[in-house]
C-alpha positions in Angstrom: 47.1 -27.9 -52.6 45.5 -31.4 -52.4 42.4 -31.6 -50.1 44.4 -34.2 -48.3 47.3 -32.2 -47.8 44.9 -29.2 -46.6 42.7 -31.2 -43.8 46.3 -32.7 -42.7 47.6 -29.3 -42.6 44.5 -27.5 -40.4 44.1 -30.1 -37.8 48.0 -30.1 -37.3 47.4 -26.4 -36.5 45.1 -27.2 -33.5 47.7 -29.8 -32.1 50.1 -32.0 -32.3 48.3 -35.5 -32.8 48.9 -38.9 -34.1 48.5 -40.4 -37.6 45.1 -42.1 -36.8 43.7 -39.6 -34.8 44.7 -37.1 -37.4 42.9 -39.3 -40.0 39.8 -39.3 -38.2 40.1 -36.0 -38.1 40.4 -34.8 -42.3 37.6 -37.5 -42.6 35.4 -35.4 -39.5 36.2 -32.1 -40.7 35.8 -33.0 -45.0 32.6 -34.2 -44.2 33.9 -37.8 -44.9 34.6 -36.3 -48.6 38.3 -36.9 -48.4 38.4 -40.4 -46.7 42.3 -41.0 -46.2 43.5 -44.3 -45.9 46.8 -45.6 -44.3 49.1 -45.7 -46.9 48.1 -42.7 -48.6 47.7 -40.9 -45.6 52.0 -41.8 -44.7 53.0 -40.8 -48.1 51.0 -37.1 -47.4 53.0 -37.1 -43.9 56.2 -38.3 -46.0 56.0 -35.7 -48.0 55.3 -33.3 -45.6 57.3 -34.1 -43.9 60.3 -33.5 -46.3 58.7 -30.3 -47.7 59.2 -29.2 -44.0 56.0 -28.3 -43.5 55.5 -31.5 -41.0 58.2 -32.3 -38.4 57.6 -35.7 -36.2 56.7 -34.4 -32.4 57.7 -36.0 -29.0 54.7 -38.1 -27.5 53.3 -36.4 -24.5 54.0 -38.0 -21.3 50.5 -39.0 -21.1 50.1 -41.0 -24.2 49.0 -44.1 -25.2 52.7 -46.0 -25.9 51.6 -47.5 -28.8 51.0 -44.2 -30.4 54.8 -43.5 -30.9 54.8 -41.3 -34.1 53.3 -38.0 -33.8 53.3 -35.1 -35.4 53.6 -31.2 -35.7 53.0 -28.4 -37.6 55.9 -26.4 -38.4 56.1 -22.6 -39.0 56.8 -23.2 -42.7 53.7 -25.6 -42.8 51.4 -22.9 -40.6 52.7 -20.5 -43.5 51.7 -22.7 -46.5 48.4 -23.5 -44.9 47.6 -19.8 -44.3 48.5 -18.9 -48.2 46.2 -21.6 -49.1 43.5 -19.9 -47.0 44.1 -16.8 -48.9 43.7 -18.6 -52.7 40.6 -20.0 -51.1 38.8 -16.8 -49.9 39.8 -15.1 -53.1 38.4 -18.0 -55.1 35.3 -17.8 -53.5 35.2 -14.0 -53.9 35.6 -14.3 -57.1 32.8 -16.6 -57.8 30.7 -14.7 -55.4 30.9 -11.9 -57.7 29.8 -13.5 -60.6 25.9 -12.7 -61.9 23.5 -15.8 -60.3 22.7 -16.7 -64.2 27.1 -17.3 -64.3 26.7 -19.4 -61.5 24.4 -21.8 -63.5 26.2 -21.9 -66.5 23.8 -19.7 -68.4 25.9 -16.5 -68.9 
């Protein structure tokens, strides 16, 4: 899965949210290493959204008008994003039980 797709996937699991705010969001939680940008970041939601992993989610009540699009994780998506959680942890196991001198390249 593309680190995009991954930070658009986990802060869709916390709430429902719109495209900018979700934006500021893969850029807070990636540490500003995946900076999206617009149009990249509506071709992820797109695409998401026609994998069904994304669906498009009523505004609340409360919103800001001009934020009509938002969005929502779907069952499917909350699936996809916990199976990338599991190749992640067992990646990292894996490297974590490699010798120090494998770490470096020196094995």
């Amino acid at each position: 899965m593309k680190p995009a797709i991954f930070y658009i996937l986990l802060t869709l699991a916390g709430a429902d949210n719109y495209g900018y705010a979700i934006m500021q969001a893969v850029r807070e939680q990636s540490n500003g290493r995946v900076p999206p940008r617009t149009g990249s970041f509506h071709r992820h939601i797109a695409r998401l959204i026609d994998d069904g992993l994304v669906s498009e989610a009523p505004a609340p009540r409360t919103s800001d008008p001009r934020r009509s699009s938002y969005y929502h994780l779907t069952p499917r998506g909350r699936r996809a994003l916990a199976s990338e959680q599991r190749r992640l942890t067992e990646l990292l196991s894996a490297m974590e039980a490699l010798s120090p001198a494998a770490w470096k390249g020196n094995a």
